[in-house]
Every structure is written in C-alpha cells, then in structure tokens.
MMTF fields as JSON, N, C-alpha, C and O atoms, coordinates in Angstrom:
{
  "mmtfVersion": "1.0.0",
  "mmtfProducer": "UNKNOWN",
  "numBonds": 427,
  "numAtoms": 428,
  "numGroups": 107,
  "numChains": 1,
  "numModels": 1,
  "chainsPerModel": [1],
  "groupsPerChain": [107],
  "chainIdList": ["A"],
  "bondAtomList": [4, 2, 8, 6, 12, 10, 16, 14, 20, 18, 24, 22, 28, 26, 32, 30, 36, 34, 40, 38, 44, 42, 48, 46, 52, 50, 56, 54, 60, 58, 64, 62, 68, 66, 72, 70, 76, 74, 80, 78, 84, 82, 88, 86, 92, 90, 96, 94, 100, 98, 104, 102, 108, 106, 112, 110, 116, 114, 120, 118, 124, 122, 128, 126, 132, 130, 136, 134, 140, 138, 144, 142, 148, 146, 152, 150, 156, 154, 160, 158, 164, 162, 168, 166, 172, 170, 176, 174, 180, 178, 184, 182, 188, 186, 192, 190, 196, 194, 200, 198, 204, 202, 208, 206, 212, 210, 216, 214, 220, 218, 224, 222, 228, 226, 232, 230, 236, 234, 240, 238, 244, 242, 248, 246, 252, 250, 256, 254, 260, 258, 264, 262, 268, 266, 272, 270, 276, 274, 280, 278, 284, 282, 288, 286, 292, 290, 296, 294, 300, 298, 304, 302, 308, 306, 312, 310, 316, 314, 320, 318, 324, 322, 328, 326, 332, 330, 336, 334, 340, 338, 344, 342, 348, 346, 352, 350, 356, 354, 360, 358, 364, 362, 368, 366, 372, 370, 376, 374, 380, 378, 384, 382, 388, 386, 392, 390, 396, 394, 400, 398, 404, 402, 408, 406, 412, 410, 416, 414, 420, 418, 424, 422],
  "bondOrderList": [1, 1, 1, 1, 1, 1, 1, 1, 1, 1, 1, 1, 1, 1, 1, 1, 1, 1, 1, 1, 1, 1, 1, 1, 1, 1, 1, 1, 1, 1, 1, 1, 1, 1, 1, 1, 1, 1, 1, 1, 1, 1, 1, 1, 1, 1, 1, 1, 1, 1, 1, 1, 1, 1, 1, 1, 1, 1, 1, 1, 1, 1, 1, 1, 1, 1, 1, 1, 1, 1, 1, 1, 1, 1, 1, 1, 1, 1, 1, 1, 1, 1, 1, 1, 1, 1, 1, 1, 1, 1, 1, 1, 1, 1, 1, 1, 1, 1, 1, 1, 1, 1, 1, 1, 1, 1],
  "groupList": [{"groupName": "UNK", "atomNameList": ["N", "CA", "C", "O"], "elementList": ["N", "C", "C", "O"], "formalChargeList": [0, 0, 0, 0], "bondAtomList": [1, 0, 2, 1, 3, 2], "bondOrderList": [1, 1, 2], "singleLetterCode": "X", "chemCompType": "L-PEPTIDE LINKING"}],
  "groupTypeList": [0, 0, 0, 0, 0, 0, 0, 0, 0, 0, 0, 0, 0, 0, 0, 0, 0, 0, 0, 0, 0, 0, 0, 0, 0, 0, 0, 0, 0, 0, 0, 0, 0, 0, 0, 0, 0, 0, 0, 0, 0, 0, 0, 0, 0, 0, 0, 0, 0, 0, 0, 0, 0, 0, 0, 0, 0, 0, 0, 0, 0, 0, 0, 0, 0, 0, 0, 0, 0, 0, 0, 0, 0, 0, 0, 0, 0, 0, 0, 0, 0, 0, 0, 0, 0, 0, 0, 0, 0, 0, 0, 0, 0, 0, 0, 0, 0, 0, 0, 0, 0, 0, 0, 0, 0, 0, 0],
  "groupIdList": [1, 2, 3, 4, 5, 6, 7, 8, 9, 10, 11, 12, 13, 14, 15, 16, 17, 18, 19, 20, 21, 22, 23, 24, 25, 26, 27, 28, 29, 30, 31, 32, 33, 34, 35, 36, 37, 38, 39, 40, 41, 42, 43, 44, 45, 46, 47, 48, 49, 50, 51, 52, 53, 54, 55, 56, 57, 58, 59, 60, 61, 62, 63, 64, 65, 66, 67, 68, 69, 70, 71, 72, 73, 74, 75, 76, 77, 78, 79, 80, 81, 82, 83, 84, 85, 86, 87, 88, 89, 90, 91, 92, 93, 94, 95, 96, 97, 98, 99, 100, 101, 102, 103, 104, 105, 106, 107],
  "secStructList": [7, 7, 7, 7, 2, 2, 2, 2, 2, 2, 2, 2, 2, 2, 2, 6, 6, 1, 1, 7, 3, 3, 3, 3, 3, 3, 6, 6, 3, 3, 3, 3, 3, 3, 6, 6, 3, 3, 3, 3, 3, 3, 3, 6, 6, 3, 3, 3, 3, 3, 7, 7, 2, 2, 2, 2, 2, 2, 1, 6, 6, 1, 7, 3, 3, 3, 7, 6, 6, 1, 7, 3, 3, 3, 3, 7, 1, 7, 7, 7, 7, 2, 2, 2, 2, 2, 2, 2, 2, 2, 2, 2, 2, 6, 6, 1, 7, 7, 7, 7, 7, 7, 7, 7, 7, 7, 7],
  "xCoordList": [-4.262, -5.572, -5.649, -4.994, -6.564, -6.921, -7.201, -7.988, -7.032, -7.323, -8.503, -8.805, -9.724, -11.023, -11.298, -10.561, -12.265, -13.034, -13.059, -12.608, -13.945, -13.867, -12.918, -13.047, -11.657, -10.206, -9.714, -9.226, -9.816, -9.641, -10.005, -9.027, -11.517, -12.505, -11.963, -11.392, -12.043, -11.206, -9.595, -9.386, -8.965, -7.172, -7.717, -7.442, -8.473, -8.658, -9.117, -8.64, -10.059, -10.946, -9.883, -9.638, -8.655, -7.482, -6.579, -6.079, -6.477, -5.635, -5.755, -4.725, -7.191, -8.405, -7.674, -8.04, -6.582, -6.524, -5.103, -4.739, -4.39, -3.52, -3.977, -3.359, -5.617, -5.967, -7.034, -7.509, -7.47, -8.514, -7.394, -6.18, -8.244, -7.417, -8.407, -9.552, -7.902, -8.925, -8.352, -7.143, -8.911, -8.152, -8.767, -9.94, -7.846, -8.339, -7.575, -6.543, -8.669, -8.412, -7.417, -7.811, -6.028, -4.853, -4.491, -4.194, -4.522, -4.011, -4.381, -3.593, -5.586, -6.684, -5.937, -6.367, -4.834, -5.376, -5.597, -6.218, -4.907, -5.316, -4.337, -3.587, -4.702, -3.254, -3.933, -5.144, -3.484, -3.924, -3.15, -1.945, -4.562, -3.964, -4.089, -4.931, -3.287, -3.285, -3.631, -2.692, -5.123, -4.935, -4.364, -4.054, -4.146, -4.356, -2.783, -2.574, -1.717, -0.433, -0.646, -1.015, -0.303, -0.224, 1.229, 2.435, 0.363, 1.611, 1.152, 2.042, 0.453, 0.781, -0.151, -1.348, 0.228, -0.318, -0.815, -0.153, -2.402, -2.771, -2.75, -3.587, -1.697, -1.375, -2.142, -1.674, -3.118, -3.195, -3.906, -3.727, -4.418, -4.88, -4.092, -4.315, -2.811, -1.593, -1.386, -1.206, -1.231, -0.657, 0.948, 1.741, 1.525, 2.574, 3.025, 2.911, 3.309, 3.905, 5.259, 6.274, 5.225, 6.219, 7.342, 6.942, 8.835, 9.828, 10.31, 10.538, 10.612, 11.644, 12.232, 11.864, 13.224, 14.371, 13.85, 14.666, 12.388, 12.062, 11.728, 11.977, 10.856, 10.053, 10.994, 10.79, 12.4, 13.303, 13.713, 13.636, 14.225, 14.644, 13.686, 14.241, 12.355, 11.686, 11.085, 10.972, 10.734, 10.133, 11.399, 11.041, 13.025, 14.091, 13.307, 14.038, 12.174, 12.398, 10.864, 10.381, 10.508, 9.3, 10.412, 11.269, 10.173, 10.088, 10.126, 9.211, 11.359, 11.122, 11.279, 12.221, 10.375, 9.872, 9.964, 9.872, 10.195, 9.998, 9.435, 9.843, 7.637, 6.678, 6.417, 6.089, 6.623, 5.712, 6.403, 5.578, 7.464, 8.462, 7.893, 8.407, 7.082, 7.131, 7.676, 7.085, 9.141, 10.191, 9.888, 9.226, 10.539, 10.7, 9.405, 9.037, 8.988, 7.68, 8.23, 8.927, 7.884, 7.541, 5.99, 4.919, 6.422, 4.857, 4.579, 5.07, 3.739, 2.809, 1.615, 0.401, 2.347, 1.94, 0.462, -0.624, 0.594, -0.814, -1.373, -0.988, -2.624, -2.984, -4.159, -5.142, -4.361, -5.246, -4.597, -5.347, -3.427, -2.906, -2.942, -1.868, -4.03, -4.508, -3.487, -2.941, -3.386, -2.667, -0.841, -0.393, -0.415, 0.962, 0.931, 1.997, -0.461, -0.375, -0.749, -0.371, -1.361, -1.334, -0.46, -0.379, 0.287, 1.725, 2.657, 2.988, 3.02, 4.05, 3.329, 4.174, 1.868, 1.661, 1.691, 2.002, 1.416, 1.575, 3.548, 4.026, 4.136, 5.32, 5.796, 6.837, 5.564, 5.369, 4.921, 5.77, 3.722, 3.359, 3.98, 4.186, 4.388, 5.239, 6.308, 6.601, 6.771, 8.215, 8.299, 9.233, 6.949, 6.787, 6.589, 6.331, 6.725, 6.951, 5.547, 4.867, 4.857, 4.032, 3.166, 3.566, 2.204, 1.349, 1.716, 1.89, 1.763, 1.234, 0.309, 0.377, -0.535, -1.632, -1.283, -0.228, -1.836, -2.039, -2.955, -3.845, -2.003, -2.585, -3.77, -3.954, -4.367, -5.122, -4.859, -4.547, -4.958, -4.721, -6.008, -7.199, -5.516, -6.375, -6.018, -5.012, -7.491, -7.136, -7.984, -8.245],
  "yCoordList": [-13.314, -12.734, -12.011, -11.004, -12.655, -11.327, -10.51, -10.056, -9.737, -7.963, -7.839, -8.699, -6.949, -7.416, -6.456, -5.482, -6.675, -5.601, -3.929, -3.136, -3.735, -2.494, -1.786, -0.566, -2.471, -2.038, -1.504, -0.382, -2.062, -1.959, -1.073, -0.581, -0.382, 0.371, 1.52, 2.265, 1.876, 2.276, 3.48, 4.692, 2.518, 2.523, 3.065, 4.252, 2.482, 3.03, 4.297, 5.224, 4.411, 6.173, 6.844, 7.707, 6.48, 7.71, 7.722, 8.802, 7.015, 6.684, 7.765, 8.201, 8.324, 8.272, 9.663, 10.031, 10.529, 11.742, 11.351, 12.362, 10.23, 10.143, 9.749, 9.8, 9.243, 8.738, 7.782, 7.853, 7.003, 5.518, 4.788, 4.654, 4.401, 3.477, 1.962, 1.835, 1.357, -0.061, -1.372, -1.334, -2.44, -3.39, -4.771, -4.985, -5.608, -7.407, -8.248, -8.079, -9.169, -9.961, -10.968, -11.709, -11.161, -11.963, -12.687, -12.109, -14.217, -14.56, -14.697, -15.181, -14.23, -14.092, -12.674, -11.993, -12.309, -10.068, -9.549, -10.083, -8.35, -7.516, -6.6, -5.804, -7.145, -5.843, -4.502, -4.624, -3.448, -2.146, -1.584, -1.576, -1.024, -0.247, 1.264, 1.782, 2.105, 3.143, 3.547, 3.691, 3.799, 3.868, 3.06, 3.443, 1.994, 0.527, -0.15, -1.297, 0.594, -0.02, -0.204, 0.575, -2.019, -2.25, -1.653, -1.777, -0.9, -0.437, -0.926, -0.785, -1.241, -1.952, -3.074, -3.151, -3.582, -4.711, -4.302, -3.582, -4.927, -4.648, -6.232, -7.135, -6.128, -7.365, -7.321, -6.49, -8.033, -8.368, -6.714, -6.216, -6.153, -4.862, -3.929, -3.095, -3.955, -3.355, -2.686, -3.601, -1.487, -0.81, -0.915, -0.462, -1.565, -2.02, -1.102, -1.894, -0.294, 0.199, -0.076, 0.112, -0.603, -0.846, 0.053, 1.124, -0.08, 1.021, 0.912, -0.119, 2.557, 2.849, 3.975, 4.458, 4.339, 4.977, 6.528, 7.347, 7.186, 8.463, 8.53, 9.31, 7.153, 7.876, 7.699, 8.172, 6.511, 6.978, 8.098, 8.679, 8.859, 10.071, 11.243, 12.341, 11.239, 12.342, 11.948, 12.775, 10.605, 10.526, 9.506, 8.328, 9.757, 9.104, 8.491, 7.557, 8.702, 8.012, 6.872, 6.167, 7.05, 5.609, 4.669, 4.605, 3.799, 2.241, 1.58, 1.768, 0.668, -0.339, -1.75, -1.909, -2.742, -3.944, -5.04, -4.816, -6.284, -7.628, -8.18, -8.469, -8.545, -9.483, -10.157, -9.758, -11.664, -12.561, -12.877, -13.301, -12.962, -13.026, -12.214, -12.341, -11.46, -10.525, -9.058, -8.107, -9.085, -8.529, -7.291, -7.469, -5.872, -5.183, -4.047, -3.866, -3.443, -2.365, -1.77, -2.296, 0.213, 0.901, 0.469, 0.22, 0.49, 0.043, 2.281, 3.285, 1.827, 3.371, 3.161, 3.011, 3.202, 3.386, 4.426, 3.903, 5.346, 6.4, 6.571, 7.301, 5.531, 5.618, 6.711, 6.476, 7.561, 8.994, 10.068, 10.656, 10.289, 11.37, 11.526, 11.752, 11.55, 11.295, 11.935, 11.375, 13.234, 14.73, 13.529, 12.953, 13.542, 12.618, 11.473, 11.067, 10.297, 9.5, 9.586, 8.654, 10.491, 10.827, 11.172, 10.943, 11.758, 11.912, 10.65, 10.027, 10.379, 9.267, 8.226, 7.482, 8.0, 7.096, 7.689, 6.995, 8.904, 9.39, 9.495, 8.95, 9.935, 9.56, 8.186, 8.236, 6.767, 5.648, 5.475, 5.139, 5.715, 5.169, 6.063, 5.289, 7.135, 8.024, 7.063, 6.977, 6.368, 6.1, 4.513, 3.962, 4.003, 2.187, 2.435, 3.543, 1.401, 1.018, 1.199, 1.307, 1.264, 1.226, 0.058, -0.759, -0.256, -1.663, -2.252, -1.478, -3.308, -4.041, -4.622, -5.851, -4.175, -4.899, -6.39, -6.669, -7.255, -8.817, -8.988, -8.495, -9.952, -10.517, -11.547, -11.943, -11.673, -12.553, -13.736, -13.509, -14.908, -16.15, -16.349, -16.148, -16.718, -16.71, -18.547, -19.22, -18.799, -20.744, -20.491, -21.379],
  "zCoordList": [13.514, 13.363, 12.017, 11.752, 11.141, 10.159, 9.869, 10.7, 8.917, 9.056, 8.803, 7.975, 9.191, 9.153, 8.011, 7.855, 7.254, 6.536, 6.463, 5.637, 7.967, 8.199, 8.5, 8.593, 8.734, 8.856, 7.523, 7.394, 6.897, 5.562, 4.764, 4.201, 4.268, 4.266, 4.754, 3.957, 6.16, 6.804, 6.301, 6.361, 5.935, 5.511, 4.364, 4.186, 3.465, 1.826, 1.919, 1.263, 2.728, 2.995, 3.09, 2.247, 4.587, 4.883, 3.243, 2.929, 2.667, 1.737, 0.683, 0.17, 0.249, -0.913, -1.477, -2.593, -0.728, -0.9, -2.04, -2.641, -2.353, -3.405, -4.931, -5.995, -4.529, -6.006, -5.751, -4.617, -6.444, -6.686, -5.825, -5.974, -4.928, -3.854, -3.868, -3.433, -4.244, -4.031, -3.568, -3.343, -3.389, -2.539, -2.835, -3.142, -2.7, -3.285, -1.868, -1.219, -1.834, -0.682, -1.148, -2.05, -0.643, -1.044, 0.166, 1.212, -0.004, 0.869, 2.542, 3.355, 2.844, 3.85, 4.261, 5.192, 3.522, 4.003, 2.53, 1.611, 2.571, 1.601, 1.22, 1.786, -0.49, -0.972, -1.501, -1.688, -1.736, -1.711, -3.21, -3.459, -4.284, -5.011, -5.081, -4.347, -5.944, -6.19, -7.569, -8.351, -8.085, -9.646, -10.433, -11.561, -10.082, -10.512, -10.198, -10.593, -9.49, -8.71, -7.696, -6.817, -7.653, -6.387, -5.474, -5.688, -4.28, -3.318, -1.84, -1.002, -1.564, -0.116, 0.532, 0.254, 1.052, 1.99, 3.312, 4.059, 3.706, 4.897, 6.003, 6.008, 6.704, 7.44, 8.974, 9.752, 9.393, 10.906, 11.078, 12.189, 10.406, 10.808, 11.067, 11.944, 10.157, 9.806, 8.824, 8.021, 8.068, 7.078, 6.688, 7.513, 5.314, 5.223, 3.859, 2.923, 3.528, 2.038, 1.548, 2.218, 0.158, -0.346, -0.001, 0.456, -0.095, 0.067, -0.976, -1.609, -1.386, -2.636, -1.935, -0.864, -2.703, -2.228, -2.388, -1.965, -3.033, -2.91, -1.642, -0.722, -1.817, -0.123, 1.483, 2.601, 0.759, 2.35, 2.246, 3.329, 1.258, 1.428, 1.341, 1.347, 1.262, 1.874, 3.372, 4.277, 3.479, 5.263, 5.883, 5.882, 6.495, 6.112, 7.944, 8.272, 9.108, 9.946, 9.874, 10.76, 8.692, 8.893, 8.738, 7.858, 10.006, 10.266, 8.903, 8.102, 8.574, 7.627, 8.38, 9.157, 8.148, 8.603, 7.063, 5.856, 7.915, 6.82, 7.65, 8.775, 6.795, 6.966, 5.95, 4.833, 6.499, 5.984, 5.037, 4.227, 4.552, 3.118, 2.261, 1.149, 2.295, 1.312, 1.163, 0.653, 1.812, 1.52, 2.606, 3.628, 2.183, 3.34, 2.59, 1.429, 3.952, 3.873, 4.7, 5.568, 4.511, 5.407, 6.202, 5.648, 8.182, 8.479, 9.066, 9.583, 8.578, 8.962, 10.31, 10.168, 11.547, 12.73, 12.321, 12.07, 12.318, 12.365, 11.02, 10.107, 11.097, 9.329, 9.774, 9.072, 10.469, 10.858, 9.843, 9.064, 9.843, 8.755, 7.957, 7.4, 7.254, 6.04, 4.977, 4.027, 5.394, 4.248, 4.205, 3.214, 5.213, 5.125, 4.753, 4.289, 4.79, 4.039, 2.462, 1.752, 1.969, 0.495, -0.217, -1.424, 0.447, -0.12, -0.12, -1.128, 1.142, 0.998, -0.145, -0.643, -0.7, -1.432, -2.634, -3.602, -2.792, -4.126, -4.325, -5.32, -3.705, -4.175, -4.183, -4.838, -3.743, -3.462, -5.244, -6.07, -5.555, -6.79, -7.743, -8.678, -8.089, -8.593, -9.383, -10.575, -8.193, -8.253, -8.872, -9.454, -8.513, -9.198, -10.812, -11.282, -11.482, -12.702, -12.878, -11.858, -14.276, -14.765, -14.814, -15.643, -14.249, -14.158, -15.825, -16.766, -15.905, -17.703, -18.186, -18.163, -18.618, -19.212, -19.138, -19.708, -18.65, -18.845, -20.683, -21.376, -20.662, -22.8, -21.939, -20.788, -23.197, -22.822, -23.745, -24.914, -23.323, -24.165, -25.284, -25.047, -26.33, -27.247, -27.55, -27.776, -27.393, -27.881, -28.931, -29.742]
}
C-alpha cells in the first residue's frame, strides 16, 4: 500500500520544528528533506530516518530496520513528538555531508 498524501503533509508539519522540511514523490513513496538534505523516507505510511552514529548515541533505543534495499533506517513509531522529532532530525542533518550543487551540462 502506498503512503498517501495527507500522511505525508502530515509527517512534514510534525517534522517543521528542525527546519524547511519538504518532500518529492520517489518511487510511488516519498523521500523527505531537511533544508535541502535528503534524510528520510516515508514507506507504506511509515517514517524511516537515515542512521548515523550521532543520533545512535543520543536516542541509543530507536529501532533500526532495512527496507526495501535501501539500506538501514531508524523507523520512528510516534511521529506525534514533534519537540523529539526535531531534534533527532536536526542532529540527523547536522551530521550528513553537505548536499552538492548538480553542474549543469552545457551543449
């Protein structure tokens, strides 16, 4: 089943307290940015965040899961917590590499 719209909408509103949260339809779900890093995937009406090693060692009992081959995610059972999910994503994007500008081809 796919993750619907208003699910989505939804996840970005609880999200909104780490930054510009926005989202592109990939794949019939949806990946999720932060001020322009992508950090998580919304699967089946699921919240999935990338894992790095800040955020196991500040929240060391979120659930890590592998969906879909796209490697391992913390899944975030209660996307209601808004104040705890702004954090775990602001340290989440903290900790990712810097997006890179895409060149553009010049013919």
């Amino acid at each position: 089943m796919p993750s619907n719209r208003e699910f989505v909408e939804f996840a970005a509103d609880m999200l909104s307290g780490a930054g510009d949260i926005t989202y592109r339809k990939m794949f019939g779900e949806y990946g999720l940015y932060c001020n322009g890093k992508f950090f998580a995937v919304i699967l089946e009406n699921q919240l999935f965040i990338k894992v790095t090693d800040e955020v196991k060692n500040a929240y060391p009992n979120l659930p890590i899961v592998h969906r879909y081959g796209a490697g391992n995610h913390f899944f975030i059972d209660d996307i209601e917590n808004s104040e705890a999910l702004a954090d775990i994503v602001s340290v989440t994007c903290a900790s990712l590499p810097e997006t890179r500008k895409k060149r553009r081809k010049i013919i």
